[in-house]
C-alpha positions as CSV (number, residue, x, y, z in Angstrom):
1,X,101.1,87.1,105.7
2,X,101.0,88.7,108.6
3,X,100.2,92.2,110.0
4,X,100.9,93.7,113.5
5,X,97.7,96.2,114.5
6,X,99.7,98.6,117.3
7,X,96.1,100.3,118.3
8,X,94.8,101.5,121.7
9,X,91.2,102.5,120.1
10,X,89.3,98.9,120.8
11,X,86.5,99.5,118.9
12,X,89.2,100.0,115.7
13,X,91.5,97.8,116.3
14,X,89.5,94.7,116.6
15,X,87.4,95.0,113.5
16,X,89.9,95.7,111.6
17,X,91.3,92.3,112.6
18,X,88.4,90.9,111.6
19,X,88.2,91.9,108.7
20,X,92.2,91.3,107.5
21,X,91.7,87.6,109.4
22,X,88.0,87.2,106.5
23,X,91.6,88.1,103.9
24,X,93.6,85.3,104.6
25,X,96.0,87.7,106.6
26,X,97.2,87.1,110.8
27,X,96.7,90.0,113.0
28,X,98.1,90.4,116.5
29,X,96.8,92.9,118.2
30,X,98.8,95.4,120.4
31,X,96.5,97.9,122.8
32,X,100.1,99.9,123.7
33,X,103.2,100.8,122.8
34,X,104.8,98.6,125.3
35,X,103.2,95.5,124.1
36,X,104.2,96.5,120.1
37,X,108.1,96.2,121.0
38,X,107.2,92.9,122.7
39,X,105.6,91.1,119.4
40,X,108.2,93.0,117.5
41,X,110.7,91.3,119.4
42,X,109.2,88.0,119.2
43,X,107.9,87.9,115.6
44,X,108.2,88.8,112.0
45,X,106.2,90.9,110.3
46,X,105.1,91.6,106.4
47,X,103.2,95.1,107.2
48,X,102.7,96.6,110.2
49,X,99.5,99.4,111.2
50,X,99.9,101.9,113.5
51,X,98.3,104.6,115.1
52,X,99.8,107.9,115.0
53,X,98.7,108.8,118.7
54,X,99.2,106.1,121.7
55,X,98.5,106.9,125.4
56,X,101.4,105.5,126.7
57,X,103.9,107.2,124.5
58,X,104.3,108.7,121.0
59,X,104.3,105.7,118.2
60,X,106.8,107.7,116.5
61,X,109.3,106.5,118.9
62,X,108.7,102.8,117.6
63,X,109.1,103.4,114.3
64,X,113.2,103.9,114.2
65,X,112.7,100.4,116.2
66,X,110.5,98.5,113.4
67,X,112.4,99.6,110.7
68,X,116.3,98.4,112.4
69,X,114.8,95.4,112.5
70,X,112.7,94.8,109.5
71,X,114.3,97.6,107.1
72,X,111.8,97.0,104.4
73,X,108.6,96.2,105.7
74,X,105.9,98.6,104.9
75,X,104.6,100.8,108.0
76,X,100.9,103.0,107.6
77,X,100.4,105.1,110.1
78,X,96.6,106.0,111.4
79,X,95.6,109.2,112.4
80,X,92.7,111.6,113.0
81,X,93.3,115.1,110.9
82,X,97.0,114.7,110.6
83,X,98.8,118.4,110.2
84,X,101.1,118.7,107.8
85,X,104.2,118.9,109.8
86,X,103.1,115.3,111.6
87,X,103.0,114.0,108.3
88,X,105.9,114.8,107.3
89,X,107.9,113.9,110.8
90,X,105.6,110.5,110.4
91,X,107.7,109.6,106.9
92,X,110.9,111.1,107.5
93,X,110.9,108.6,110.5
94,X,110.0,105.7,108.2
95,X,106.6,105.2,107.5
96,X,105.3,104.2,104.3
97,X,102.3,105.3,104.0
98,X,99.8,107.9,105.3
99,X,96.2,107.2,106.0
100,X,93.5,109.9,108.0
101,X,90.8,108.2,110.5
102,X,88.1,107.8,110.0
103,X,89.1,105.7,107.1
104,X,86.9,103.0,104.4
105,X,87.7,100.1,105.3
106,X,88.2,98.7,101.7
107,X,90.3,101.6,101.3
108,X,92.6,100.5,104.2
109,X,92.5,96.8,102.5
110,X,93.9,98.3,98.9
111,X,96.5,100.4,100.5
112,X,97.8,97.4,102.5
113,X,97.5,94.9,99.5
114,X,99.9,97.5,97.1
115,X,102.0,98.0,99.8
116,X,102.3,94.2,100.1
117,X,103.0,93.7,96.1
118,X,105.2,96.3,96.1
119,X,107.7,94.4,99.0
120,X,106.1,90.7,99.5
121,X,105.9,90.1,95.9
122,X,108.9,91.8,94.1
123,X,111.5,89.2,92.9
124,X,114.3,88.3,95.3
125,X,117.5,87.9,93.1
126,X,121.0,87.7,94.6
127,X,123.9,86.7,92.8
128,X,123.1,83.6,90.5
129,X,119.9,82.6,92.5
130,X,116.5,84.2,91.8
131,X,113.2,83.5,93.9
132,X,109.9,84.5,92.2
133,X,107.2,84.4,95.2
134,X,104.2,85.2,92.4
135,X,105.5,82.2,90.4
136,X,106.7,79.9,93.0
137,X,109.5,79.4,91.1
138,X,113.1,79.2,91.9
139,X,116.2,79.3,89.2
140,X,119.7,79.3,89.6
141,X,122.3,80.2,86.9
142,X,119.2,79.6,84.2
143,X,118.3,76.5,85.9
144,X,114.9,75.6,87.6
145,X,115.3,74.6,91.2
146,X,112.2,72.3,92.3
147,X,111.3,73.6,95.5
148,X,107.6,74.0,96.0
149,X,104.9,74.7,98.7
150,X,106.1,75.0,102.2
151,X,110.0,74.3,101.7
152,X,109.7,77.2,99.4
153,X,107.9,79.3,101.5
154,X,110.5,79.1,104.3
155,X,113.4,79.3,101.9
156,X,111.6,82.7,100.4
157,X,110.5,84.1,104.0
158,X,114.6,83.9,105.4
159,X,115.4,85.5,102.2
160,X,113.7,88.0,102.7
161,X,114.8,88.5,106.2
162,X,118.7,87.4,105.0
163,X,120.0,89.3,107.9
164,X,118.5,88.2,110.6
165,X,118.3,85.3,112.5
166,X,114.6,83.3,112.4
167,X,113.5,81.1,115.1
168,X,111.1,78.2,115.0
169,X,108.2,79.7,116.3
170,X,108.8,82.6,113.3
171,X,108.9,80.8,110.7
172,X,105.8,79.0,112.0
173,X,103.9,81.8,112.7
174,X,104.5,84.0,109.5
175,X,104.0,80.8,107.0
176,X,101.3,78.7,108.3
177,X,97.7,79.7,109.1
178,X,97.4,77.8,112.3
179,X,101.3,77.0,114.1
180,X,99.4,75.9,117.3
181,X,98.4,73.1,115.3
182,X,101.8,72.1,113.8
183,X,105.1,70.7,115.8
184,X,108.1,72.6,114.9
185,X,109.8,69.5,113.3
186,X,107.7,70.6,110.2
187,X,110.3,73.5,110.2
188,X,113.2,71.1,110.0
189,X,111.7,68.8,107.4
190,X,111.3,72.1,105.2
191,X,115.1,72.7,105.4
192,X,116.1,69.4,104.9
193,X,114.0,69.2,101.4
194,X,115.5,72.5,100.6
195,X,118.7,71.2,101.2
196,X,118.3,68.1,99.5
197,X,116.7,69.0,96.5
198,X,118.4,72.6,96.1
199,X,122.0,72.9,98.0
200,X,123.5,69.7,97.7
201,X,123.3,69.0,94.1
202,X,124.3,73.1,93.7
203,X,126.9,72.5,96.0
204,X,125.9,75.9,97.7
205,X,124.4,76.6,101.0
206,X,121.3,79.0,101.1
207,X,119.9,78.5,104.8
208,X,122.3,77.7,108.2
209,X,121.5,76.3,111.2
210,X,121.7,78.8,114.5
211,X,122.2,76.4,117.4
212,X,119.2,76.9,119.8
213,X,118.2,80.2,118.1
214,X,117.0,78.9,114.8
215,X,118.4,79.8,111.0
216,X,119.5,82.3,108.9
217,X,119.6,82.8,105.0
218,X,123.5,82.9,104.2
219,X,123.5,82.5,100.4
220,X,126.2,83.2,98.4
221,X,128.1,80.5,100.0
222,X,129.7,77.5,99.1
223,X,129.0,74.1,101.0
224,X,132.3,73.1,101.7
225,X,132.4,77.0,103.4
């Protein structure tokens, strides 16, 4: 999974990178507010950190921003002494969670992880077709589809973002642990499995191809559509 650190506090920032990169998570780092929109616009993100205070604008401005773009995933919001009043501006603009600096860090690691379960792991069901991330398991109308590892992974990661469109590089990025070290024909070998072991015999379509911008979740929708 991965987690976007917007943070202009060095010395914060970068352990806490550390420490989410010795958990199996990806971090990118983003010193300014200006450099947050630019990975937001470029990536997708499970759970995003920020800090309440930036010195190039207010990070409350880029929360109405993260959340028209990725409506459900979880935002925490760093401060030092937070009034009241900030707090409550903080969620009314979207964020999900609360936490006052200075912070434990294995504090910070259990608030991220139940904000994770409560949105990365919840069961996507739509229609006939259910995806259970914690089971790796996939049924449709009752039935067990046979999608595992990475073919499932893409199939659950568009799902999740049904509405957008997700390029190459995305999908690379938010599913394997090092996508310098992969082509992105691994991408298109992952959507051909799922559409040869899922869609065709189904005869529905759950991911479409984008021309030149990548793909896009589109289930309920017949093939012949």
């Amino acid at each position: 999974m991965r987690i976007l650190i917007i943070e202009d506090e060095s010395p914060l920032g970068k352990p806490v990178s550390e420490v989410l990169t010795k958990h199996s998570y990806q971090t990118d780092i983003a010193e300014n507010l200006k450099d947050g929109e630019y990975y937001i616009s470029i990536r997708n993100y499970d759970l995003i950190l920020i800090n309440s205070q930036l010195h190039d604008d207010e990070s409350i401005n880029i929360i109405s921003q993260v959340k028209a773009k990725y409506p459900c995933v979880p935002i925490i919001m760093l401060a030092h002494k937070p009034k009241p009043e900030q707090e409550v501006q903080a969620f009314k603009a979207g964020v999900d969670d609360f936490i006052a600096k200075p912070f434990d860090i294995n504090v910070l690691l259990a608030r991220i992880e139940a904000r994770l379960r409560f949105w990365g792991s919840s069961i996507i069901e739509i229609e006939d077709l259910i995806i259970n991330p914690d089971e790796e398991k996939i049924t449709y109308k009752g039935k067990e589809i046979e999608v595992k590892g990475k073919p499932f992974e893409v199939l659950t990661h568009l799902a999740r973002h049904r509405d957008q469109i997700v390029s190459k590089e995305q999908l690379l990025d938010a599913i394997w642990e090092e996508p310098e070290l992969v082509t992105p024909n691994v991408i298109e070998v992952a959507i051909n499995q799922i559409r040869q072991k899922m869609d065709k015999p189904l005869n529905i379509s759950t991911v479409e191809t984008v021309r030149r911008r990548g793909y896009r979740f589109c289930y309920p929708k017949q093939a012949q559509e």
